[in-house]
Residue frames as qw, qx, qy, qz and C-alpha x, y, z in Angstrom:
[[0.248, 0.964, -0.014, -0.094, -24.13, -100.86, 13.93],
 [0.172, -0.806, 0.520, 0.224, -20.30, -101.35, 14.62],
 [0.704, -0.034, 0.656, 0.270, -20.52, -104.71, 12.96],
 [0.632, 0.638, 0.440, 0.020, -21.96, -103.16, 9.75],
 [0.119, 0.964, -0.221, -0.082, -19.60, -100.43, 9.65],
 [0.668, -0.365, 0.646, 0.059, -16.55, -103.08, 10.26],
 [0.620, 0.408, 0.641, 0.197, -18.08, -105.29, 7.11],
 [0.553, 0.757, 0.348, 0.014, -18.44, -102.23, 5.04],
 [0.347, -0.769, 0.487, 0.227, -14.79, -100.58, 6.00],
 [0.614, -0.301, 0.685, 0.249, -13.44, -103.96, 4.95],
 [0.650, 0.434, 0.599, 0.177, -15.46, -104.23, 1.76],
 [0.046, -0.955, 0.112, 0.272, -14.74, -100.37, 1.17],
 [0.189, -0.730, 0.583, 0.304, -10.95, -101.10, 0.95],
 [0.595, 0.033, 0.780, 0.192, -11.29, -104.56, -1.19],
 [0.463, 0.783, 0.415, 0.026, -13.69, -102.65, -3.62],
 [0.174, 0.943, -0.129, -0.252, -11.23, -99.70, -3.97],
 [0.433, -0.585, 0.578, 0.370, -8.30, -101.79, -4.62],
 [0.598, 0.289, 0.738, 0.118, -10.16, -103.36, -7.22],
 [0.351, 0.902, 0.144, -0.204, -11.37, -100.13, -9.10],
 [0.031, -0.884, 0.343, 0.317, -8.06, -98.65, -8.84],
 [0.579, -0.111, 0.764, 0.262, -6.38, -102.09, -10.26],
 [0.449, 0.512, 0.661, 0.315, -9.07, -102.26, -13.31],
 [0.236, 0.953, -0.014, -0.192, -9.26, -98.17, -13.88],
 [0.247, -0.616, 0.619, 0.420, -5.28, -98.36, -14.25],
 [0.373, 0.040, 0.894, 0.245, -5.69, -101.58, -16.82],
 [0.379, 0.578, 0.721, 0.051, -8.46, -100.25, -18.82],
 [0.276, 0.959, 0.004, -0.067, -7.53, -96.84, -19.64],
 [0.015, 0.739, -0.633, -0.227, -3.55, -97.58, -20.13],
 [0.793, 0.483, -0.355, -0.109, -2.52, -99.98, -22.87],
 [0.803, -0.420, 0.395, 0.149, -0.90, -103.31, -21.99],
 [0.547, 0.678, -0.466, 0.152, 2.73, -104.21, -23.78],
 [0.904, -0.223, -0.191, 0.311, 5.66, -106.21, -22.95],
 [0.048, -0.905, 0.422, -0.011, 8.77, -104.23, -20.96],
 [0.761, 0.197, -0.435, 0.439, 12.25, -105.69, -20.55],
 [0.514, -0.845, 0.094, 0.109, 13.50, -105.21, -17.20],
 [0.520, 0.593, -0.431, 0.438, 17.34, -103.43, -17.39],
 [0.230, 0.402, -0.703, 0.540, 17.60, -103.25, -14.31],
 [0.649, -0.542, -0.433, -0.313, 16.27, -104.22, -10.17],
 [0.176, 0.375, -0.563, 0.716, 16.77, -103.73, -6.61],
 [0.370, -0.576, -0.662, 0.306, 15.60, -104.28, -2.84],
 [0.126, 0.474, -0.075, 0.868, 14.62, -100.95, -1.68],
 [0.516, -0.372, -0.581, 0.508, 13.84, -100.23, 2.26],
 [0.018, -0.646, 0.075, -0.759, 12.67, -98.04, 4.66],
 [0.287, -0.206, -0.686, 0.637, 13.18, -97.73, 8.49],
 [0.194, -0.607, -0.737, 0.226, 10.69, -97.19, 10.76],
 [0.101, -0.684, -0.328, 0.644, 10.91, -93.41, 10.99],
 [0.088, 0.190, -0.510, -0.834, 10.42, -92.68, 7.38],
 [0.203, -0.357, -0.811, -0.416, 7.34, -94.98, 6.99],
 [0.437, -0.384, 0.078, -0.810, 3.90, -94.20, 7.80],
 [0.864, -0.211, -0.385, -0.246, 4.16, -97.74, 9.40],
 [0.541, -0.772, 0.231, -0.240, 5.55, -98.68, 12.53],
 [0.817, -0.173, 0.473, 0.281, 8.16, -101.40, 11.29],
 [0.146, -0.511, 0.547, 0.647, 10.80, -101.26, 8.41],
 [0.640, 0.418, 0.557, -0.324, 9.39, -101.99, 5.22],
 [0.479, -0.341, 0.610, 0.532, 10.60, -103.39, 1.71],
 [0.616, 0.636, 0.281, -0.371, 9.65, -103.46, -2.01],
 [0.683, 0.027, 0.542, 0.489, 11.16, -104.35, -5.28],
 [0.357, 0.755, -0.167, -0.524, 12.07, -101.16, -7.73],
 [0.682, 0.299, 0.597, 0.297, 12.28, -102.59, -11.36],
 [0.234, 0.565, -0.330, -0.719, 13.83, -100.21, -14.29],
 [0.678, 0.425, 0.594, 0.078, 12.27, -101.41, -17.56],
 [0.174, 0.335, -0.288, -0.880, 12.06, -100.27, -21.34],
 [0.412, 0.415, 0.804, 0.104, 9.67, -101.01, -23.70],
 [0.064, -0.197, 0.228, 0.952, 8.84, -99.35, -26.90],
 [0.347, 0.710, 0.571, -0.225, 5.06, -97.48, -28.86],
 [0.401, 0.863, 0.204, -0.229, 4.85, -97.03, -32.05],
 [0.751, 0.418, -0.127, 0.495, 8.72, -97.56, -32.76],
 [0.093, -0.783, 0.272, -0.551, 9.56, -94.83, -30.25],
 [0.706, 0.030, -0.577, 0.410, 11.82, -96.51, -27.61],
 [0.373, -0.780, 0.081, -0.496, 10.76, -95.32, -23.87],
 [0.428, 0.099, -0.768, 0.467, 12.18, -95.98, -20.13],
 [0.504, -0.642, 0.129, -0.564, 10.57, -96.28, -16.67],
 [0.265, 0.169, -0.846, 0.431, 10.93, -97.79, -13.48],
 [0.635, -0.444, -0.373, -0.511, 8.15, -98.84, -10.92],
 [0.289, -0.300, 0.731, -0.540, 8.08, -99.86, -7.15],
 [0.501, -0.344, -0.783, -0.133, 6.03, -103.27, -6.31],
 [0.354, -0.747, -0.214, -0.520, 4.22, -102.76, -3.05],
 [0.046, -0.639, 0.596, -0.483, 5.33, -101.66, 0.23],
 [0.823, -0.219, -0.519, -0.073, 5.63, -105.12, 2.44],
 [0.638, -0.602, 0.471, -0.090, 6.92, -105.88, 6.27],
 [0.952, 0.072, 0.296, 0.045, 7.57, -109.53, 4.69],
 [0.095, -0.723, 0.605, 0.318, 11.44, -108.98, 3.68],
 [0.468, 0.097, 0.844, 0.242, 11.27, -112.99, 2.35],
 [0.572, 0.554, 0.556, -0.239, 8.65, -111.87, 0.18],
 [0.210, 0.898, -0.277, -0.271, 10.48, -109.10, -1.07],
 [0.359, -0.409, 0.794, 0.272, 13.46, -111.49, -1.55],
 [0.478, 0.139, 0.806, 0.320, 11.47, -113.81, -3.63],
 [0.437, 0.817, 0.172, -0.333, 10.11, -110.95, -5.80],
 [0.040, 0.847, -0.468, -0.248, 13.49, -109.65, -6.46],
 [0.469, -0.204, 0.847, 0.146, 14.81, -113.27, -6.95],
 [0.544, 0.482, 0.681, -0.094, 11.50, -114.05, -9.43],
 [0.388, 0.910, -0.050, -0.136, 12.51, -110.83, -12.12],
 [0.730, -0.209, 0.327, 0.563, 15.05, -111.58, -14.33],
 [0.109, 0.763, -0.192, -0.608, 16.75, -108.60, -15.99],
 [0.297, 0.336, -0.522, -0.726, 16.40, -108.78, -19.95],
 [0.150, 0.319, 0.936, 0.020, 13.61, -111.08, -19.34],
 [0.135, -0.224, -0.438, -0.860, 9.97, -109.58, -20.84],
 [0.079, -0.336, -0.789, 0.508, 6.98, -108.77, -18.41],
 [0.009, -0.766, -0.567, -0.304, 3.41, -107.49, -18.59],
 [0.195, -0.296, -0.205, 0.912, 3.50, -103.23, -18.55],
 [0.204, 0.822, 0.528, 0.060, 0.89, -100.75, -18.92],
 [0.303, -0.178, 0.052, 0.935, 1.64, -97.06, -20.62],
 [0.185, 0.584, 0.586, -0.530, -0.58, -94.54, -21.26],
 [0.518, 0.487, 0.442, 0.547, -1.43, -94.14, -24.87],
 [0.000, 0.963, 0.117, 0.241, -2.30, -90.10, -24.55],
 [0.118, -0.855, 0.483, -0.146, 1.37, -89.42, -22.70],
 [0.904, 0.129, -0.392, -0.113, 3.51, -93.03, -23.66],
 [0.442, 0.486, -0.619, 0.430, 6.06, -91.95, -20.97],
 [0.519, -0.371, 0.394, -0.662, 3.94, -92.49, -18.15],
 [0.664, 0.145, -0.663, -0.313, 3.96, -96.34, -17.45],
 [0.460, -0.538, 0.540, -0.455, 3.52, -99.31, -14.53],
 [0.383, 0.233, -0.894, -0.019, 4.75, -102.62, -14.13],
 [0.219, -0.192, -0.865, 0.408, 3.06, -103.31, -10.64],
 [0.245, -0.428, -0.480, -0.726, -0.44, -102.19, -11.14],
 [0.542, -0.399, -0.740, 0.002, -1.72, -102.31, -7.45],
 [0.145, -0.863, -0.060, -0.481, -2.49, -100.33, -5.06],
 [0.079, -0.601, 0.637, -0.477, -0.86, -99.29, -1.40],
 [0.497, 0.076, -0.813, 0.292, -0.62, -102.98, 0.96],
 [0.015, -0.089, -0.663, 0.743, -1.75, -101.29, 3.64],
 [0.535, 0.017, -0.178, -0.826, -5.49, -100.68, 2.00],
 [0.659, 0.153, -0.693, -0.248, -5.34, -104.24, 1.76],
 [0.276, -0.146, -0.696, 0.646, -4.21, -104.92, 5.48],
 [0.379, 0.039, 0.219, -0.898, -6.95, -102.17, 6.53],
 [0.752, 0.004, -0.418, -0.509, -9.80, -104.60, 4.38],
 [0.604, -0.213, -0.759, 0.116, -8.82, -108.12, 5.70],
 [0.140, 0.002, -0.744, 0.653, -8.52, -106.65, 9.23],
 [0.536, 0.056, 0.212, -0.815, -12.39, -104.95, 9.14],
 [0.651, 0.098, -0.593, -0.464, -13.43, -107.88, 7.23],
 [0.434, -0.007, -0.820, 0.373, -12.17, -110.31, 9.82],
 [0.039, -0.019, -0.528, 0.848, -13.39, -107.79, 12.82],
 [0.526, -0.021, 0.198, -0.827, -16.92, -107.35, 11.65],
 [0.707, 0.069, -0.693, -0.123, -17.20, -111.19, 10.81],
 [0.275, 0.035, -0.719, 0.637, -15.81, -111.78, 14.58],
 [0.365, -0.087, 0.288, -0.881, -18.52, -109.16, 15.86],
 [0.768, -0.077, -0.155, -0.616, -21.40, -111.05, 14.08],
 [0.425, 0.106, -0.872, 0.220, -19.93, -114.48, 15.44],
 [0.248, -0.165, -0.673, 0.677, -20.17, -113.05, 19.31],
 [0.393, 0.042, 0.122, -0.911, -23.09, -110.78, 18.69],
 [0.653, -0.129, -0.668, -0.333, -25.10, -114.70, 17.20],
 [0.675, -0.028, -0.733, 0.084, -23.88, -116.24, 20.09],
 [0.104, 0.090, 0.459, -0.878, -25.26, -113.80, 22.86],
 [0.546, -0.052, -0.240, -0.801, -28.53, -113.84, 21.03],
 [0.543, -0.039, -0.796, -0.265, -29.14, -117.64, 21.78],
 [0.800, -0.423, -0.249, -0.346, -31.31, -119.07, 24.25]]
C-alpha cells in the first residue's frame, strides 16, 4: 500500500508539473522578449518555506502585440544550487531575444520561465525514488 501511494505521490507531482507547463503554453501565445534587464535574487532561511537559503534569476523583458509595446519581468525557479543560479544569470544576455508567452485576452500578463515551483519537482523524484526503493526491499523479502 505505502509503496503504491509513494509511486503515485511521485507521479502526482511529475504529472502536475507537466499540465501546468503545457496549460501555460497552450492557452498564452508564444513571442520573442528582449531582456532589459537581470539579477540574482535570494532568500534566507526564515523567509522561505524551505529550510536553507534559496536563489533564482529575476529577468525584466519587453516585447511587443499587435504594435503595442509591453513590459514584464519573471522569476526562474526557486533553487538551493547558487552555481546554478550563477550560470542562469551568466547564460541571459540583456538585449539578447528569448522565448515569452503573453496572454492574448489581457497582453500584459506574460512569462519567460514557464515552470512550475522546484520543490513539486523535489517532492516527485523523492516519492518516485522512495516507492521504487520500497518495491526493491519489499521483492527481496518475498524470495525464497
Amino acid at each position: 500500500m505505502a509503496v503504491s501511494l509513494a509511486l503515485l505521490a511521485g507521479s502526482g507531482c511529475f504529472a502536475w508539473q507537466w499540465y501546468a507547463k503545457e496549460t501555460l503554453t497552450s492557452r498564452f501565445t508564444k513571442t520573442t522578449c528582449i531582456v532589459t534587464g537581470k539579477e540574482r535574487v535570494r532568500t534566507d532561511a526564515s523567509s522561505s518555506s524551505s529550510s536553507r537559503p534559496q536563489g533564482a534569476v529575476q529577468v525584466q523583458y519587453r516585447y511587443a502585440v499587435d504594435g503595442r509595446s509591453y513590459t514584464g519581468r519573471d522569476k526562474s525557479s526557486w533553487t538551493p544550487d547558487f552555481t546554478a543560479v550563477g550560470r542562469l544569470h551568466d547564460q541571459i544576455e540583456v538585449g539578447a531575444g528569448y522565448r515569452c508567452w503573453y496572454d492574448p485576452s489581457d497582453p500584459r500578463d506574460s512569462v519567460m520561465f514557464p515552470t512550475s515551483d522546484t520543490f513539486v519537482a523535489g517532492l516527485g523524484t523523492f516519492m518516485l525514488l522512495f516507492g521504487a526503493g520500497l518495491v526493491f526491499f519489499v521483492s527481496r523479502q518475498l524470495e525464497p
